[in-house]
N, C-alpha and C positions, 0 to 999 in steps of 0.2 A: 227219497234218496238224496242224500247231499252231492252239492256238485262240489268237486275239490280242484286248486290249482297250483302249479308248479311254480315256486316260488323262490326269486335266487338271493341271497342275504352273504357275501364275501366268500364267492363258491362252496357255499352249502346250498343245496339245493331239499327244499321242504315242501312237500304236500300240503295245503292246508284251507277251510272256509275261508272268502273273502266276505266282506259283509256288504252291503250295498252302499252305504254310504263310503266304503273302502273303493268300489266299481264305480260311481258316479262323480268322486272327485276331478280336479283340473288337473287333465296332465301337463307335469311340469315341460317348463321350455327353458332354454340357455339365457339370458340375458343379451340382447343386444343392445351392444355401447352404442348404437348411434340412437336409441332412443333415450330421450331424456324425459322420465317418469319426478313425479310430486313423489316427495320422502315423507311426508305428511297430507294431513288436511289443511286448507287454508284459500288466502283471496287473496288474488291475483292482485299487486299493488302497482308493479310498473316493470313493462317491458320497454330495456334498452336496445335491442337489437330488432332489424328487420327480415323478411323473408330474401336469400340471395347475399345476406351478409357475411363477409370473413372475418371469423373473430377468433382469439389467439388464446390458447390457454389461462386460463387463470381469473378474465377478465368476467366481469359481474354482467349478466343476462335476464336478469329479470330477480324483483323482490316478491317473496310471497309471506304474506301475514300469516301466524300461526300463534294463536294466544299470546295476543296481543306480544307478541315479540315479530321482529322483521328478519327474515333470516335470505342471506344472498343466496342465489345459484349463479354457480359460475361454472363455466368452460370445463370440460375436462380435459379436453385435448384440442388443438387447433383442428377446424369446420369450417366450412360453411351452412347458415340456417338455410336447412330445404323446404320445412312448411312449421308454421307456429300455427298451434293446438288450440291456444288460450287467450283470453280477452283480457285486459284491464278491469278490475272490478268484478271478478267474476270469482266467486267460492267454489273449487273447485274440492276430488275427495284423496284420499290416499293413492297413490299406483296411476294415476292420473296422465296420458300420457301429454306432454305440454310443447314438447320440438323433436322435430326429424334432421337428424345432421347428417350431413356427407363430410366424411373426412379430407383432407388436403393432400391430393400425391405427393411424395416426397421423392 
């Protein structure tokens, strides 16, 4: 006997098999901005900032190598760095997470 389940798609609401690999996927989560994830693969080339530091929008935090191009990460919003993730020299993969920020009361 099939198991069937209620399935909601822009309030339609549908009966229907899930397949296992549909039940065993990662359930999605929201993005939080204070974690700063790797946009790619790549190695760790040079970290500017330290753990406890206040740094301001905009400003460059670290270079990471990605075929053979250097590409900056920079600030998205003024923080302070709560814990850095990552080494110098270290290949690290996609989704990566590499800094914990605490934003700056305003």
């Amino acid at each position: 006997m099939s198991e069937y389940s209620t399935l909601v798609v822009h309030s339609a609401v549908y009966q229907t098999q899930l397949t296992k690999k549909y039940k065993n996927r990662k359930a999605w989560e929201a993005p939080n901005p204070n974690l700063i994830h790797s946009f790619i693969p790549g190695t760790i080339i040079d970290i500017f900032v330290e753990e406890g530091q206040t740094v301001k929008q905009g400003e460059c935090i670290m270079i990471l190598e990605a075929m053979k191009m250097r590409n900056r990460v920079e600030m998205p919003f003024d923080a302070v760095i709560k814990k850095i993730h990552v080494e110098e020299g270290v290949r690290i993969p996609k989704n990566h997470l590499m800094f914990d920020l605490e934003p700056l009361a305003e």
